[in-house]
C-alpha positions as CSV (number, residue, x, y, z in Angstrom):
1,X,-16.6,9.7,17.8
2,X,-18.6,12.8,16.9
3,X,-22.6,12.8,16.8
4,X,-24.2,10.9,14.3
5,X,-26.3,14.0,13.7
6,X,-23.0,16.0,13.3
7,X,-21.8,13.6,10.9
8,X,-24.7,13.7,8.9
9,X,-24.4,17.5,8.3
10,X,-20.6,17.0,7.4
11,X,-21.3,14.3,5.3
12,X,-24.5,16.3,3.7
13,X,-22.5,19.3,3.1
14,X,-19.8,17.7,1.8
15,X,-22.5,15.9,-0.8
16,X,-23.5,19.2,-1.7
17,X,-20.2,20.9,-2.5
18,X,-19.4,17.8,-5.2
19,X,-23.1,17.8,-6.5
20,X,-22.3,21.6,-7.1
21,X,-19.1,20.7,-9.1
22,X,-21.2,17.8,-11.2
23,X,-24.1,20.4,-12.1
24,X,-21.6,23.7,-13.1
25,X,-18.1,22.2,-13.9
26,X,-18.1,18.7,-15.6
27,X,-20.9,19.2,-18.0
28,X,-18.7,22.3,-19.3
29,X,-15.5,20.0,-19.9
30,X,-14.2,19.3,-23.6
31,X,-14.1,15.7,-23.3
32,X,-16.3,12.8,-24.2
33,X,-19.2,11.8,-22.5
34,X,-17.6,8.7,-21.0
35,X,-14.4,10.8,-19.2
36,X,-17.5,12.9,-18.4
37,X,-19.2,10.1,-16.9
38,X,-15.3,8.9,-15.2
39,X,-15.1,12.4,-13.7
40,X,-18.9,11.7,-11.9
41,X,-17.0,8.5,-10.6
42,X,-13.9,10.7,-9.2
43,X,-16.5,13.3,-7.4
44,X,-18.6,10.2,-6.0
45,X,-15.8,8.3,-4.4
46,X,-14.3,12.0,-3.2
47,X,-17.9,12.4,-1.8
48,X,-17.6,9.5,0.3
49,X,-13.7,9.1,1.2
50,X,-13.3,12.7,2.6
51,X,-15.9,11.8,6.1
52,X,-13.8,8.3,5.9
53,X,-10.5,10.4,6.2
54,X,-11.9,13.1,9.0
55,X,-13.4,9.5,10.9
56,X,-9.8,7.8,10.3
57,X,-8.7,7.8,13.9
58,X,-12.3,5.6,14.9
59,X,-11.1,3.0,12.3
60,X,-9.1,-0.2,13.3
61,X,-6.1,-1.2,12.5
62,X,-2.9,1.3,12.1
63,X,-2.6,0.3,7.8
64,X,-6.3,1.2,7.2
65,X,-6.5,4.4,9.3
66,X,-3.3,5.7,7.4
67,X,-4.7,4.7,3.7
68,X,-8.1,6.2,4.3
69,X,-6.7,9.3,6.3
70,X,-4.3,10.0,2.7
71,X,-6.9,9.3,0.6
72,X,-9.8,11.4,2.3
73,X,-7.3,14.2,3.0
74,X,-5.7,14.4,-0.1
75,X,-9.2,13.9,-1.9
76,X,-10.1,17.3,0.7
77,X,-6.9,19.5,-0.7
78,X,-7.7,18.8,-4.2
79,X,-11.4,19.6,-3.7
80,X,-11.0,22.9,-2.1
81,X,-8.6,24.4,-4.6
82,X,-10.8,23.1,-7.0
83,X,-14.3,24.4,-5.3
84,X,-12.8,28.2,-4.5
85,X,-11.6,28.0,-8.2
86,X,-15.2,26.8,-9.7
87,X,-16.9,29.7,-7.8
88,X,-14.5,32.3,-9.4
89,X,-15.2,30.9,-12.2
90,X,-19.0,31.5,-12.1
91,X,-18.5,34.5,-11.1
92,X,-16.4,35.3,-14.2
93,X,-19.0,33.6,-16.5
94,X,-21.8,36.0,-15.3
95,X,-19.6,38.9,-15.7
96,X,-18.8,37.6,-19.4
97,X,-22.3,36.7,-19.8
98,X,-23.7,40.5,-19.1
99,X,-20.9,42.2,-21.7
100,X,-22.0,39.8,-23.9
101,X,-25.4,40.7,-23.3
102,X,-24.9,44.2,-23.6
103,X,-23.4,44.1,-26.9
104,X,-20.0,45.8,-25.9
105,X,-18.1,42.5,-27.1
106,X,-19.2,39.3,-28.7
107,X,-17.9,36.5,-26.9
108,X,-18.2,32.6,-27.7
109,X,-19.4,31.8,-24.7
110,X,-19.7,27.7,-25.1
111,X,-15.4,28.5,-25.8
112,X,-15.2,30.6,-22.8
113,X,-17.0,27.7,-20.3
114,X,-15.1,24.6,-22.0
115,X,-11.7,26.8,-21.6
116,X,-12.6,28.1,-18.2
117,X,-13.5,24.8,-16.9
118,X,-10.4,23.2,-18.0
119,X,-8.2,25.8,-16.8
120,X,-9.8,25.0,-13.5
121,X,-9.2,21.1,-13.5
122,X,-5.5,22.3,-14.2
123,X,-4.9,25.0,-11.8
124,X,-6.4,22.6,-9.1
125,X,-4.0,20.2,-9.5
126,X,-0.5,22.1,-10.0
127,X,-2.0,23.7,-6.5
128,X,-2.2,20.7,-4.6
129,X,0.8,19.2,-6.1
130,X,2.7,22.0,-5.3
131,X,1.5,22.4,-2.0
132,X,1.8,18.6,-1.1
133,X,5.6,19.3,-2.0
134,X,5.6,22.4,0.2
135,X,3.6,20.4,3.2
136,X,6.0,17.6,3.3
137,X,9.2,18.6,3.1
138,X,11.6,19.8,6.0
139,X,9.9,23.3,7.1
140,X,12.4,26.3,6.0
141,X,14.2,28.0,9.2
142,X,12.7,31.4,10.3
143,X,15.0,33.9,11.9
144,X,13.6,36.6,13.9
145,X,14.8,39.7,16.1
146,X,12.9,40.5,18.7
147,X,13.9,43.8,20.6
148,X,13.1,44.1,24.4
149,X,13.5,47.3,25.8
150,X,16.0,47.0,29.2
151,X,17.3,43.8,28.1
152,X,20.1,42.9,30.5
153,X,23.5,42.2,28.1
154,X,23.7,38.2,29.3
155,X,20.3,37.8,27.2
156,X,21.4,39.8,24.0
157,X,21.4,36.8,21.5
158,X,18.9,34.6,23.7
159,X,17.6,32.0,21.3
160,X,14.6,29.8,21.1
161,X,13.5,27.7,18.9
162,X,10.1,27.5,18.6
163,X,7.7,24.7,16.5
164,X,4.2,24.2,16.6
165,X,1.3,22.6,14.7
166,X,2.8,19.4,13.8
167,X,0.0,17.0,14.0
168,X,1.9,13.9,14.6
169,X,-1.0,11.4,13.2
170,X,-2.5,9.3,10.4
171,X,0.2,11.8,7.8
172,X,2.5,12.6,9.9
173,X,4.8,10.2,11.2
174,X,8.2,9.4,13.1
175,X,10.7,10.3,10.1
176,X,8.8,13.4,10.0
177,X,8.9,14.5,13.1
178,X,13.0,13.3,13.2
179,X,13.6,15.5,10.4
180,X,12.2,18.8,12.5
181,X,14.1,17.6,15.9
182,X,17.7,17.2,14.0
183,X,16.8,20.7,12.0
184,X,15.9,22.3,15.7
185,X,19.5,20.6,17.7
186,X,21.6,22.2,14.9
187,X,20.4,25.8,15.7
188,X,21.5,25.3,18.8
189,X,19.0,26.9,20.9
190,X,19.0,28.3,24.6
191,X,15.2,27.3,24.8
192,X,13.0,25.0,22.9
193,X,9.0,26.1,23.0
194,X,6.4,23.4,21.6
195,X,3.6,25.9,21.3
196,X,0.6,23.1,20.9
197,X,-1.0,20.7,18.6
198,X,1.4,18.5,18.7
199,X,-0.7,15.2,17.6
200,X,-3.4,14.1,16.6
201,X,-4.6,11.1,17.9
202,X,-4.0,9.0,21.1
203,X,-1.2,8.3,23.1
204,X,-1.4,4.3,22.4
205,X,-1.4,5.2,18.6
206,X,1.5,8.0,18.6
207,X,4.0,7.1,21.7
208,X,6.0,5.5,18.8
209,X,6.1,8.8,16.7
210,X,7.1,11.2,19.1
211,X,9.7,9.3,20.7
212,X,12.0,11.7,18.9
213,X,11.0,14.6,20.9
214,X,13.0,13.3,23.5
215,X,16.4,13.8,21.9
216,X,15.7,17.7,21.9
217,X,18.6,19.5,22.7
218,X,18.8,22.8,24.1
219,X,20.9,24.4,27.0
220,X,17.9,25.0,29.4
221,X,15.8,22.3,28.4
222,X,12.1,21.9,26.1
223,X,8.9,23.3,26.9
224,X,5.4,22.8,25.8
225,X,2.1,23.7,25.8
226,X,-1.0,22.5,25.0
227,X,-3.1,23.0,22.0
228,X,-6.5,22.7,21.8
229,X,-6.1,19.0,19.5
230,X,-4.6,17.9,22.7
231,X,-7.7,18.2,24.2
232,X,-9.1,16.4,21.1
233,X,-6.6,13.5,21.9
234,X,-6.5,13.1,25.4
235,X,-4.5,15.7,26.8
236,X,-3.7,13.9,30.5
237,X,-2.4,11.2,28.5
238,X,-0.1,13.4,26.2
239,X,0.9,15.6,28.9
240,X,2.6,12.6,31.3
241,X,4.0,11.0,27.9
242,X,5.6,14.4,27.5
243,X,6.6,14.5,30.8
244,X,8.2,11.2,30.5
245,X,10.1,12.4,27.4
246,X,11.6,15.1,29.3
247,X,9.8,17.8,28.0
248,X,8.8,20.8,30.6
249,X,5.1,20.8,29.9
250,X,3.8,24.5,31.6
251,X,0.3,24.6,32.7
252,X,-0.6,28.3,33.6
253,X,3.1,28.2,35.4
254,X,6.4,29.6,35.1
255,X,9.8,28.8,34.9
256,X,13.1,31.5,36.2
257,X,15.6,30.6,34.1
258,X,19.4,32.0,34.9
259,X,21.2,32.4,31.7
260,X,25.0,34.3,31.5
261,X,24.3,36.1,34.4
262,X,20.6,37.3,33.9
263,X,17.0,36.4,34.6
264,X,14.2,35.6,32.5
265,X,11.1,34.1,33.2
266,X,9.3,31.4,30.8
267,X,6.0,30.8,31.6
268,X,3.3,28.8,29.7
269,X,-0.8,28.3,29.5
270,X,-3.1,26.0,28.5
271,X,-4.9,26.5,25.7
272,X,-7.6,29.0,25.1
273,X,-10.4,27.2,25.1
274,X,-9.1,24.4,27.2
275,X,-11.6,25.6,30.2
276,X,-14.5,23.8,28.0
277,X,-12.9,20.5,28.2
278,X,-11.4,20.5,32.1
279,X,-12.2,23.2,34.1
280,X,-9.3,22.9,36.0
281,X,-7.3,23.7,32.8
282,X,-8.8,27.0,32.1
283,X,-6.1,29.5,30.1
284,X,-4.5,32.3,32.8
285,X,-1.8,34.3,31.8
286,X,-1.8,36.0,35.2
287,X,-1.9,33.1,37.5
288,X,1.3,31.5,34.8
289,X,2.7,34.5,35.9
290,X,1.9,34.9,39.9
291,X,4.9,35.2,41.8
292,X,7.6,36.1,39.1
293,X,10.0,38.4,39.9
294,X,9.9,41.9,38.6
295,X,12.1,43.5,36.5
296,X,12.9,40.4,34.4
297,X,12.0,39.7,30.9
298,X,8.5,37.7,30.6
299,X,8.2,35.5,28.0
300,X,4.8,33.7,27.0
301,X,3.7,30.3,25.2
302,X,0.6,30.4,24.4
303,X,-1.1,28.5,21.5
304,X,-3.9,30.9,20.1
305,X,-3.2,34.2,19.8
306,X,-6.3,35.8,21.0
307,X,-4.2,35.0,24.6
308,X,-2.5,38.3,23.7
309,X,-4.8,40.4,25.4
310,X,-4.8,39.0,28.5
311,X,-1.0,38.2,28.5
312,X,-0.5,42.1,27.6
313,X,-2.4,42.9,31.0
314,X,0.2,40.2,32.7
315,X,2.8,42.1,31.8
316,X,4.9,39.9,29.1
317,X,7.0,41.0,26.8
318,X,6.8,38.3,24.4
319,X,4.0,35.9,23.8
320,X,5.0,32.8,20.9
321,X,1.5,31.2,19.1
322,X,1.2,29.0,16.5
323,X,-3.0,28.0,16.0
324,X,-3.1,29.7,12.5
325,X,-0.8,27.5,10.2
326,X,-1.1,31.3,8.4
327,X,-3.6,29.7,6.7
328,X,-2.0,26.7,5.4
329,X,-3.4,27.5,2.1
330,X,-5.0,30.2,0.0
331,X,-7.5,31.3,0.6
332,X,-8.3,29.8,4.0
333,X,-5.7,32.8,5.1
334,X,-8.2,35.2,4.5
335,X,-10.5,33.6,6.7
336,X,-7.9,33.4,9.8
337,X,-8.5,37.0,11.1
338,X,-12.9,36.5,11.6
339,X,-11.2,34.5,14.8
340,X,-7.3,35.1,15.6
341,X,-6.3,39.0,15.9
342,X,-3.0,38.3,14.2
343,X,-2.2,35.1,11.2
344,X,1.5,34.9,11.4
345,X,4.4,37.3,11.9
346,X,5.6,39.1,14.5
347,X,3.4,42.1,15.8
348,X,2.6,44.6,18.7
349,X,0.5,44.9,21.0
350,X,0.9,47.8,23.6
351,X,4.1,46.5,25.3
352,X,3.8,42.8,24.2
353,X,5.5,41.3,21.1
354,X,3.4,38.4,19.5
355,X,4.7,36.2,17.2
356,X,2.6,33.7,15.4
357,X,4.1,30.8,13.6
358,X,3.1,29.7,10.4
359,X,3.1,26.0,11.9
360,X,6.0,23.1,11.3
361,X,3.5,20.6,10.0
362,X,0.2,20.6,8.3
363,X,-3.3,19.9,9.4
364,X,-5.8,17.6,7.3
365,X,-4.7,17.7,3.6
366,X,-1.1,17.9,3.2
367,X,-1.1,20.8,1.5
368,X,0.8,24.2,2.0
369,X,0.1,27.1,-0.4
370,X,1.3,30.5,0.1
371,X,1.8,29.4,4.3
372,X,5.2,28.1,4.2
373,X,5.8,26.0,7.6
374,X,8.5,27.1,9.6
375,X,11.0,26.2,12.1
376,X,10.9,29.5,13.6
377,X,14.3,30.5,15.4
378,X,13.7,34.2,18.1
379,X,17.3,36.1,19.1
380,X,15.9,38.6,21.7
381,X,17.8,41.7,21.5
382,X,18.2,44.9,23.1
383,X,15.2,47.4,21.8
């Protein structure tokens, strides 16, 4: 459970950001004073669900943590389209208000705000309804070629299959989660790399809904890493459940994996700010990486990809992140870089390739909008 005093400032905040909407959007609405009045209702109980749905995991019982973690969250997505959308609209209405002012065109401004504000209410809505669509359905494959210069000819064509950010949890259940694992075992994969936030919530709530993780199939076996909402859920816990599943789970270690004749070495970290909740789990690329052998392809899971930097000094080749859920929606994607260097793709850095999933789940609302998840499938091939 989170301070109280932290709580208060969510909650306050959150207060704020509806009394905001009540003052500059409702008022403006073409309707009659009762759906007015209705609307006030709607932001109250928004108000007052959303901290219920952050806080659902602290609430007993299974059936009332899921009820208030939909409505809070799905409350949260419609609210933020419709916030972002509310402030562009101010900021149109003073534009309109100083040409009007100026004489250059007569406008009917009381037209302008009633047509405005409804055209906000409405694209609001076909956002979130779109984006719940694009949140829960079975993420799209992504293929990528990655070149690697010197790569021996028995790893041309080396696949894995990587998914991250799924947030198993109060949303995001076992049928879910058996959708992603049947869509993975049909690619076919050399590798499979779980590159963090797998859950959300603890390991006596979710063992249930991740049992499908252990009918993974790929030729040299699953591997995983941990995100940083592992440490939020216990990550000792999740870590032997994973472990138990079959899952390979690498902290700051390596694997040498012999495949048609070559070598290649598959090493994974804890994630990057991990140090802050054990010590002894502190992110090192170098130390996942001590006693390789040279003059193999290094590959990297790593959660965050601000781990780039240092992995670039370890000598990888490849690094796979997820972290950013590019975004998840607009126009929290524009918001990504002030902390990760890269929001989704694949990019370079000096020798290293990064590649940043988009995530295979969601986090909070279910909501996807212009950050399509992805079940992201890597050939490496020679550069």
């Amino acid at each position: 459970m989170p301070p109280i005093r932290f709580l208060l400032a969510v909650v306050g905040l959150i207060a704020t950001l509806h009394l905001y909407l009540a003052i500059r959007l409702v008022p403006d609405l073409p309707v009659s004073g009762a759906v007015q009045f209705a609307a006030i209702v709607v932001l109250v109980l928004s108000t007052l669900l959303q901290p219920l749905g952050l806080l659902s995991r602290s609430l007993p019982g299974e059936a009332w943590r899921d009820r208030f973690a939909w409505l809070g969250m799905g409350f949260m997505g419609f609210f933020s389209s419709l916030f972002v959308l509310s402030l562009l609209r101010d900021v149109m209405l003073v534009i309109a208000f100083v040409v009007d002012v100026s004489g250059l065109f007569e406008l009917d401004f009381s037209a302008l705000e009633a047509m405005s504000a409804v055209t906000c209410l409405v694209l609001a809505a076909i956002v979130t309804a779109w984006g719940f669509i694009n949140a829960r359905r079975l993420a799209r494959v992504v293929d990528i070629n990655v070149p690697i210069a010197n790569l021996p000819s028995g790893l041309n064509g080396f696949r894995i299959a990587q998914i991250s950010d799924i947030h198993v949890g109060p949303t995001i259940k076992k049928a879910y989660l058996a959708r992603i694992v049947q869509a993975v075992n049909r690619l076919q994969p050399d590798v499979v790399a779980i590159t963090g936030d797998l859950v959300d919530g603890r390991v006596s709530d979710l063992r249930d809904h991740v049992a499908p993780l252990a009918t993974l199939q790929a030729r040299h076996g699953s591997f995983f890493v941990t995100g940083n909402h592992e440490y939020y859920s216990g990550a000792h816990e999740w870590i032997a459940e994973l472990r138990r599943l079959g899952l390979r789970v690498l902290l700051n270690e390596h694997v040498q994996l012999e495949h048609d004749g070559a070598g290649i070495v598959l090493a994974g970290v804890t994630d990057y700010s991990a140090g802050a909740f054990d010590p002894a789990h502190r992110s090192d690329p170098k130390a996942a990486v001590a006693g390789a052998p040279s003059g193999v392809p290094r590959i990297l899971l790593a959660h965050q990809p601000r781990t780039a930097n240092a992995a670039a000094g370890a000598g990888f080749q490849l690094q796979l992140s997820g972290h950013t859920h590019g975004g998840q929606f607009w126009p929290w994607n524009l918001f990504v870089p002030l902390q990760q260097p890269f929001t989704a793709g694949l990019h370079r850095l000096q020798d290293l390739w990064i590649y940043v999933s988009r995530g295979t789940g969601y986090w909070g609302p279910p909501k996807r909008f212009g950050a399509p998840s992805e079940i992201t499938c890597l050939r490496l091939v020679a550069a």
